[in-house]
N, C-alpha and C positions, 0 to 999 in steps of 0.2 A: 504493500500500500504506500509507504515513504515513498518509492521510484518510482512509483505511478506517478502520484503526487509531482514529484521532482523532474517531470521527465519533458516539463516547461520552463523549467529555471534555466536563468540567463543570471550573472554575473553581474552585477548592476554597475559595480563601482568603477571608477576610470581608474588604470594606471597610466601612471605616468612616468617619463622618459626623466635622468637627471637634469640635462638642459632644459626641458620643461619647466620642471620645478625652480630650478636659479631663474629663470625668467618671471615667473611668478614672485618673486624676492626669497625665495630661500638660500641662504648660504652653500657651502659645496657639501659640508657635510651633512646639512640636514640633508637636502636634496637625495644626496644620496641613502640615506639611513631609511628616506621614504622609500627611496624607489627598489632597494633592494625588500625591503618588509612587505610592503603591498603585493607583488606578484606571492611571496611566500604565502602569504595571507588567501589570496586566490585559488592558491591550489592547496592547504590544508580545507578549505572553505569546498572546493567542486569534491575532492574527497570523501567529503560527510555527505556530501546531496547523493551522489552514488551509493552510498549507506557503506564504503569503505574507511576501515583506520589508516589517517594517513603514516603511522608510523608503527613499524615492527623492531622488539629486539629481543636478544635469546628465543625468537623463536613460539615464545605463549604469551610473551607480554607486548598487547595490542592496543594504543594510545592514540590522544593528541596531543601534542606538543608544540609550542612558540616557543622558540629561540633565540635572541637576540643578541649580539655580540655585547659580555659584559668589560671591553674595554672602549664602548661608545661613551661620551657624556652623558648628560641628560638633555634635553632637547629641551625646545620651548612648546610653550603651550598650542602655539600653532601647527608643531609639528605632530602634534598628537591630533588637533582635531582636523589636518589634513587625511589623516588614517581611519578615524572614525567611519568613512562610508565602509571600510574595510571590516572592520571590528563589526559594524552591525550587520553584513552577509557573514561575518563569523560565529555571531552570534544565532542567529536564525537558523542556522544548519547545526548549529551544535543542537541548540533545541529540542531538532525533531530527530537528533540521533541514538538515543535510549531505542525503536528494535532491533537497531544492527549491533548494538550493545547486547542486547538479552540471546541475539545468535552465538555469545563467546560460547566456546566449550568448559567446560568444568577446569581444564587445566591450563584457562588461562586468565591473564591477569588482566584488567582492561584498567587505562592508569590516564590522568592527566597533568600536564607540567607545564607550566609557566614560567622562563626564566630570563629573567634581566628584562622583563615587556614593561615599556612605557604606553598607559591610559590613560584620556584625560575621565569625568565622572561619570561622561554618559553611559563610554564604553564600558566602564567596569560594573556599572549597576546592568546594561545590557547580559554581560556575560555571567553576572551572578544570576542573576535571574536564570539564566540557560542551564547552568550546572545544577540550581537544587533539584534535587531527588536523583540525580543521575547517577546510575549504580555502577561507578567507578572506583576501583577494588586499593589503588592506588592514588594520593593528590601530592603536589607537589606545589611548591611556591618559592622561589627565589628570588631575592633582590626586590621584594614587591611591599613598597610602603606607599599606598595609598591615603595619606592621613593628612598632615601640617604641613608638608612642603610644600615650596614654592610651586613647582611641576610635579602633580602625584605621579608615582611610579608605580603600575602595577596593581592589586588589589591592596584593598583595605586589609587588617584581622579582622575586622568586627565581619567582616563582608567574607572571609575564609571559614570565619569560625558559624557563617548562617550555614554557608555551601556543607560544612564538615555536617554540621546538628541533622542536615536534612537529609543526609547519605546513610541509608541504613548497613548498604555493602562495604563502606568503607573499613580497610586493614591498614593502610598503611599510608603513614601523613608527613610529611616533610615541609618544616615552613624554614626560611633560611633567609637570614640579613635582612630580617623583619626588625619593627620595634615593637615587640607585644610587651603589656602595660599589666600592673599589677590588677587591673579591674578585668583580664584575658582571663587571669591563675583559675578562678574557677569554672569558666564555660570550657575551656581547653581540659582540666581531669576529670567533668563530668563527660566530654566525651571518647576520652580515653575509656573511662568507664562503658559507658552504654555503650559504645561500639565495639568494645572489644579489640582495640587497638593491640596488635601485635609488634607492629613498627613504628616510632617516633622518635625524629629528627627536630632540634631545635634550634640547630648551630648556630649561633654570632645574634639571637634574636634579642638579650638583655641587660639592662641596665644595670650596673653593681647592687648587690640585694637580692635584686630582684627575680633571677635565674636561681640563689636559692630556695625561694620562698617556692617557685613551679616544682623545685626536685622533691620539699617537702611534702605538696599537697601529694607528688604522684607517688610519692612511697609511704602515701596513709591510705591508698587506695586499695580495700578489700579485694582480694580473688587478681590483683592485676595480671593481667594477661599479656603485658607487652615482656616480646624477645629480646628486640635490641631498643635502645635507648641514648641518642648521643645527641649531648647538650654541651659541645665544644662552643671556647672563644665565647662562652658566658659570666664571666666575672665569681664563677662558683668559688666559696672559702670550700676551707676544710673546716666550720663548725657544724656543715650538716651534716 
């Protein structure tokens, strides 16, 4: 029913060429930063409308994944909402991707990851929106502080931590060079809890203090279920 559906879908959004973009006043790198993400964007985007994962590895673990080079700057605000028409056929086709999701087989993994992606707000409430409930066994988040910067970067916690509450399949959660905040501590081990989290990642996410008070709450947690556990480049003492 998706491909039937899909099997009128056009691509809406323009790409554009780098000389394009400088002609329109973008600098050499923004220009470029777009013009290489947009086609990306295009074709993880016809990907999903196909009801295919555009990304395979080991073989059972069957994803989508944005990449972004994390030795770029940060862009301005305009280069994010130059990518917007992008992000919203990104969004639209994630959306309706949950049955080519419930096709996985039993042994495999279906995962999603964001890494180093600049958003401005529309985009990332777009995408949040697309991801709740979606039975993604793996989530990933790098580089992604959506909050008080100048230029948000990436998603929100508050906006990771709606995506996580609302994934019942979720196993396994990676958030990295985030700033999660002592008012995260407890929505983050209640769903280590309720979901039965076996894998969690927290690298570089906390402010001195404050990565001990998460290692407290998760090792007060009844029956915990999680295997691996790595909270590097968090400012943790040795009094916990």
């Amino acid at each position: 029913e998706m491909l039937i559906k899909n099997q009128q879908w056009e691509y809406s959004a323009a790409v554009s060429t780098v000389d394009e973009l400088i002609d329109n006043g973008y600098a050499d790198d923004e220009a470029e930063y777009i013009a290489e993400n947009a086609p990306e964007l295009e074709h993880i985007t016809t990907k999903m409308r196909r009801g295919e994962f555009p990304r395979e590895r080991n073989g059972n673990e069957m994803g989508v994944s944005m990449e972004m080079p994390d030795d770029d700057p940060i862009f301005s605000e305009a280069a994010n909402d130059e990518l917007l028409p992008h992000w919203k056929e990104f969004a639209a086709a994630l959306k309706q991707f949950t049955p080519a999701m419930n096709l996985l087989s039993d042994n495999s993994e279906g995962y999603f990851r964001f890494y180093f992606v600049q958003l401005n707000h529309e985009a990332m409430m777009l995408i949040k929106e697309a991801l709740i409930g979606k039975p993604f066994q793996r989530l990933t988040f790098i580089n992604n502080d959506n909050g008080d910067a100048d230029v948000p970067v990436g998603m929100s916690v508050n906006a990771i931590l709606d995506i996580v509450e609302s994934n019942k399949h979720l196993r396994k959660l990676e958030i990295g060079r985030n700033r999660i905040g002592r008012d995260h501590i407890e929505r983050l081990c209640s769903a280590v809890r309720t979901h039965a989290l076996v894998e969690l990642d927290l690298s570089n996410c906390f402010e001195p203090g404050i990565g001990d008070a998460m290692l407290t709450c998760l090792l007060t947690i009844d029956d915990l279920k999680l295997e691996n556990l790595y909270m590097c480049l968090n400012n943790i003492t040795s009094g916990v």
